[in-house]
C-alpha positions in Angstrom: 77.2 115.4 118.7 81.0 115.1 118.2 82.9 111.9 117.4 85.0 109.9 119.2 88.1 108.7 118.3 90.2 106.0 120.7 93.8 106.6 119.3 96.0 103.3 119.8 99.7 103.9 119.6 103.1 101.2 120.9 106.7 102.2 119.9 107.6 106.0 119.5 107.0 106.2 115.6 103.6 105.8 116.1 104.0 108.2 119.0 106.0 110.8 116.6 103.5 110.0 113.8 100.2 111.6 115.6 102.1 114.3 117.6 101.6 116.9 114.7 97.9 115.9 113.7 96.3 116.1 117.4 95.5 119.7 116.8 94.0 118.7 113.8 92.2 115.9 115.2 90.6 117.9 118.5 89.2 120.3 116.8 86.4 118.4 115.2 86.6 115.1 117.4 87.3 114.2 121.0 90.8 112.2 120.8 91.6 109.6 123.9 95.1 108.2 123.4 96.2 104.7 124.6 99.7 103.2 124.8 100.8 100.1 124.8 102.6 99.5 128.6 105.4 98.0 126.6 106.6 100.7 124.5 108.1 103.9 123.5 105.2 105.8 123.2 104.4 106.4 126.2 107.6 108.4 127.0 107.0 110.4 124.0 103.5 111.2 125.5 105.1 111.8 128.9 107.5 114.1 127.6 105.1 116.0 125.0 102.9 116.6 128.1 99.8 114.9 126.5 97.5 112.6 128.5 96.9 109.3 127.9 96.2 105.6 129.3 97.7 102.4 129.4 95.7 100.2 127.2 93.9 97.8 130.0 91.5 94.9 129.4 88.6 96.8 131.2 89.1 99.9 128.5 85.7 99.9 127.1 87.1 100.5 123.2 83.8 99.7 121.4 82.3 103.0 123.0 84.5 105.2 120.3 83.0 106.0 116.9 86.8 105.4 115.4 89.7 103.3 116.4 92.8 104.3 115.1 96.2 102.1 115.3 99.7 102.4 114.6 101.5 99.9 113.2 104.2 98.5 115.9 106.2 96.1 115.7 107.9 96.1 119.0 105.0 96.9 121.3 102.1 95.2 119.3 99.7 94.1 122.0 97.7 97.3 121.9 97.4 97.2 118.7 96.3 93.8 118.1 94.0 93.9 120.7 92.2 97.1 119.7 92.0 95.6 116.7 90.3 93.0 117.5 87.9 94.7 119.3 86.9 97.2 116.8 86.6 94.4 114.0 84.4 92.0 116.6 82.2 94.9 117.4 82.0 97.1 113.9 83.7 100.0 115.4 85.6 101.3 112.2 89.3 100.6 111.9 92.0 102.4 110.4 96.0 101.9 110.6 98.9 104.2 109.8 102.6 103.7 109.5 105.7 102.4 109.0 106.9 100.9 106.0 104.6 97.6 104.9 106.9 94.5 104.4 109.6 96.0 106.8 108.5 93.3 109.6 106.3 94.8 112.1 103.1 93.9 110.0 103.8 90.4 110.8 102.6 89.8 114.2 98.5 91.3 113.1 98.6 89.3 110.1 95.6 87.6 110.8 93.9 91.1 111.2 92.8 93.9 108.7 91.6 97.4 109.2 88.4 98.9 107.3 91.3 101.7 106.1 95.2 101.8 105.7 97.3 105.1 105.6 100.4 104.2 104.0 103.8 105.8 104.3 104.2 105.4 100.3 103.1 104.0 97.0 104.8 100.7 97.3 103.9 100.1 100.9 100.9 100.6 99.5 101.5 98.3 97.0 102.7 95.7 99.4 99.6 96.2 102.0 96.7 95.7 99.1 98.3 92.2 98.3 98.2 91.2 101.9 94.8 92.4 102.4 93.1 92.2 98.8 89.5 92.6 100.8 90.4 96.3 101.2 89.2 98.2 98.2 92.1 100.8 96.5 89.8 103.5 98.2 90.6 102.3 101.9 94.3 102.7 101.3 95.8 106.0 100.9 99.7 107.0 100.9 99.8 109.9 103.4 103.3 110.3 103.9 104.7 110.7 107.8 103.5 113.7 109.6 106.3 113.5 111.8 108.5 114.7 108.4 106.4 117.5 107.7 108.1 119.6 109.9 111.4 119.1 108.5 110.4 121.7 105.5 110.0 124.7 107.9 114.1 123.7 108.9 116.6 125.9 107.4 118.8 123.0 106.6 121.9 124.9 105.2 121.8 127.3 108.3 121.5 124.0 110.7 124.0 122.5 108.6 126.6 125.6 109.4 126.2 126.3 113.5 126.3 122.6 113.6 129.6 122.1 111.6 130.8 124.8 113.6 130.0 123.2 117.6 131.8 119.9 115.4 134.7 121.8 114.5 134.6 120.5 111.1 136.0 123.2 108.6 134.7 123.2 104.5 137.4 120.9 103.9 136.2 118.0 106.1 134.1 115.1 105.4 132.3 113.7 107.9 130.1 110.4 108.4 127.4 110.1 111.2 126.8 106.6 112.4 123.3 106.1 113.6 123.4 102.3 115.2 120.1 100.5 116.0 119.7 98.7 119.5 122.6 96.5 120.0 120.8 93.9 121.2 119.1 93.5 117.5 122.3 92.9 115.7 126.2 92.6 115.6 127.7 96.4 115.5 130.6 95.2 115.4 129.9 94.0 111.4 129.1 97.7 110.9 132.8 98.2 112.4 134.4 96.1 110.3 132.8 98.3 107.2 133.2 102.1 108.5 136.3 101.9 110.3 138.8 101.1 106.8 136.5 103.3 104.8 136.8 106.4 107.3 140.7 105.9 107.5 141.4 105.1 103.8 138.9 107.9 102.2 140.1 110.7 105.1 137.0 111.1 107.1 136.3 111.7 110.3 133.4 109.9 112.1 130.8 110.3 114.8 128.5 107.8 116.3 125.0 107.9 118.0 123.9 104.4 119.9 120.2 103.3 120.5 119.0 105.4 124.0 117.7 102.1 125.1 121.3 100.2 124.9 123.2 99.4 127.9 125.9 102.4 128.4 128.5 100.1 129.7 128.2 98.9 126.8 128.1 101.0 124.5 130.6 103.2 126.5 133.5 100.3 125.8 132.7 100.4 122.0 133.2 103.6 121.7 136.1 103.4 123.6 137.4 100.5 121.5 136.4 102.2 118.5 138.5 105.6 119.5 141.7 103.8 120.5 141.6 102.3 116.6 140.4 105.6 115.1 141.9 108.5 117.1 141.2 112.2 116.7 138.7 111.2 113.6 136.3 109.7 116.2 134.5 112.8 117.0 132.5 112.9 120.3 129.2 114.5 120.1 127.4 116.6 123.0 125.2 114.9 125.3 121.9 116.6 123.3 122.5 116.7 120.2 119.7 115.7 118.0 120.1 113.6 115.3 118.6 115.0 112.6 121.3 118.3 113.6 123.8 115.8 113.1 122.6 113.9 110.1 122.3 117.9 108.4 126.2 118.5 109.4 127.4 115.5 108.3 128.4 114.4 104.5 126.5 111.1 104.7 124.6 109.5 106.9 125.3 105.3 107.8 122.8 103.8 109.9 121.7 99.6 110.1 118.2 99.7 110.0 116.5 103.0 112.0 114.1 105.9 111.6 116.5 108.3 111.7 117.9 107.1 109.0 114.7 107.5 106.8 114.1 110.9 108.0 118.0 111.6 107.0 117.2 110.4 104.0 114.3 112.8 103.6 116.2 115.8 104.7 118.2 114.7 101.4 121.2 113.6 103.4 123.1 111.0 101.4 122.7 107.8 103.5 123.3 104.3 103.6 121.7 101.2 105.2 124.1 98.5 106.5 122.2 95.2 105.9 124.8 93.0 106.9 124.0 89.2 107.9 123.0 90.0 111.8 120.7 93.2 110.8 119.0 90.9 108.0 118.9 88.2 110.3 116.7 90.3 112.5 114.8 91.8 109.9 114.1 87.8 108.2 113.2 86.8 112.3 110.1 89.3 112.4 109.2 88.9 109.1 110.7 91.3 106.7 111.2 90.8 103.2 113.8 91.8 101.3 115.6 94.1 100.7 113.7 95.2 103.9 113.0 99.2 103.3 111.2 100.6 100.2 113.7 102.9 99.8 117.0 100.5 99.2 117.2 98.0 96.9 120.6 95.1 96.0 120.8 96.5 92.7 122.8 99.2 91.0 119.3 101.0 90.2 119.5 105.0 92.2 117.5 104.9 95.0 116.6 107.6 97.2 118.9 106.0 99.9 121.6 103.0 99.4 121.2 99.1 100.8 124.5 97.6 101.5 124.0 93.7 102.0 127.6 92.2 102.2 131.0 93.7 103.7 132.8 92.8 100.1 132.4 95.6 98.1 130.9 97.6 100.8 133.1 100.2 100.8 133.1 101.2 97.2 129.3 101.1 97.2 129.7 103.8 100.0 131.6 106.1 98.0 128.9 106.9 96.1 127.6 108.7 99.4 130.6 111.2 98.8 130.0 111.6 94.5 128.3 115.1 93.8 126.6 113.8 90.9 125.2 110.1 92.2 123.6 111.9 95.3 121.7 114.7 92.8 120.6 110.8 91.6 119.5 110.0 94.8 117.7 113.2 95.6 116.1 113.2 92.6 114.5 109.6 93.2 113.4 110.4 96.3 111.2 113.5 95.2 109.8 111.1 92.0 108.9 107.9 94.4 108.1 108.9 97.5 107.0 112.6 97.2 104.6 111.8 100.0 107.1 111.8 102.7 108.8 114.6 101.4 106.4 117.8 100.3 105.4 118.4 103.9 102.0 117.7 103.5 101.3 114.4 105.2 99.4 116.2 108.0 97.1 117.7 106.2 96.2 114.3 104.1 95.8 112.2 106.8 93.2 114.6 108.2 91.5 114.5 105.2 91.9 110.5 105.8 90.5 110.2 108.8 87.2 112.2 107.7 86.8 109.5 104.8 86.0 106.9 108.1 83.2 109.0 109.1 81.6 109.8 105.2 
């Protein structure tokens, strides 16, 4: 007789996450997928054309042989609740996602799965302190699936048609600005940062806002941002993707988003503005500093760099534009976080979820 396995997901990264492994999953186990009301999953679903309930309190969970959750911080009810079930009735548990210590942990830390697939070793790290009940063997570091498909992308060839709809030439430098939702933080700090480092260092500049921000709003930023910046405010097509973008650009500057891990995985020089408001939000859901595994406030390489004050800031972004310090970054990247970058994640979280049923 098959398995079951109820499949719990909230914001869209969880949503991204299981997209590539459902394949995988329904071909030796009968997958029912549940969304939080509250969150951006369910539009991925929507879109991907794959069907799914709202997670209700008459959803018998504890007739599954697995529940699976994704880590969320913005749309936990679903999550917590399915946890709870599963841990009150013995119906296995495992998690997945996101980067442990980055804040959305916070709201289930009463809770704790029987298994924990981690994003990378020092999430990893991070989640067996908070949970030393779990044995080493309950938590693996699977990597992202959502990344894996980012090594079948011809990234010099994306890089070149999308230069070309940009109108950027060899000789220019560009910087993509990825903002996170305005209503999380002051853009305007990031402003005070970009704007004198695109004028003084001769870039140009383009700038994606959160879908979910008000586009008055973000319509008379832009605006006020052009009438500063002129012709090197570049306006981008209604559909570009991101990832396009982050490939044509030089470097990529974003305050605290997913796209700007997965430009750092495409190997795309790029920066996280940590500036008082951003840390502020991160420090009010319970983030710990320096927030993302893969920035720190030192002068030690990372894979991408944490920028935690305006002074100094833009000299610390230069090193975005310095052949030689971003081979550095690339290089710590494939040494510490391999799993979110050799395209394998699918397969080991497969492999991951058979361990629940061994």
């Amino acid at each position: 007789m098959r398995k079951s396995i109820g499949v719990v997901l909230g914001d869209a990264g969880s949503a991204y996450y299981v997209l590539p492994v459902l394949s995988g999953l329904r071909e030796y186990y009968d997958v029912h997928l549940f969304v939080d009301a509250e969150g951006g999953a369910q539009g991925i679903l929507m879109r991907s054309r794959e069907p799914y309930r709202i997670l209700s309190e008459t959803d018998n969970l504890s007739r599954f042989s697995l529940i699976m959750c994704g880590i969320s911080g913005k749309a936990p009810n679903a999550w917590i609740r399915a946890s709870q079930v599963a841990r009150r009735d013995g119906v296995p548990l495992l998690w997945f996602g996101d980067f442990f210590g980055s804040g959305t942990e916070i709201v289930a830390r009463s809770l704790s799965p029987n298994l924990m697939a981690a994003f990378d070793r020092r999430s990893a790290s991070r989640f067996r302190k908070a949970h030393p009940d779990l044995s080493s063997a309950a938590i693996a570091v699977v990597g992202n699936p959502s990344f894996d498909r980012i090594g079948s992308i011809n990234r010099y060839a994306v890089r070149r048609v999308n230069r070309n709809r940009l109108a950027l030439t060899p000789d220019n430098r560009h910087v993509h600005y990825s903002a996170s939702s305005i209503a999380q933080f002051d853009v305007t700090e990031s402003f005070l940062v970009l704007e004198p480092w695109v004028r003084s260092r001769n870039l140009s500049l383009s700038i994606g806002f959160h879908p979910a921000d008000d586009a008055a709003r973000t319509t008379e930023l832009r605006e006020s941002l052009a009438s500063r910046l002129g012709s090197r405010l570049i306006t981008l097509g209604a559909r570009c993707a991101v990832l396009d973008i982050a490939l044509a650009s030089d470097c990529f500057v974003t305050d605290y988003s997913t796209s700007g891990v997965e430009a750092t995985v495409a190997e795309v020089p790029t920066a996280f503005l940590m500036l008082p408001s951003a840390r502020h939000y991160q420090e009010s859901r319970g983030g710990e500093f320096p927030f993302l595994p893969l920035i720190a406030d030192t002068d030690t390489v990372t894979p991408a760099l944490g920028i935690f004050a305006q002074e100094g800031a833009m000299d610390r972004l230069d090193r975005l534009l310095n052949p030689e310090y971003r081979e550095r970054m690339k290089d710590r990247l494939r040494f510490d976080f391999a799993e979110l970058c050799d395209w394998q994640a699918g397969p080991r979280f497969l492999d991951f979820v058979e361990r629940a049923f061994q």
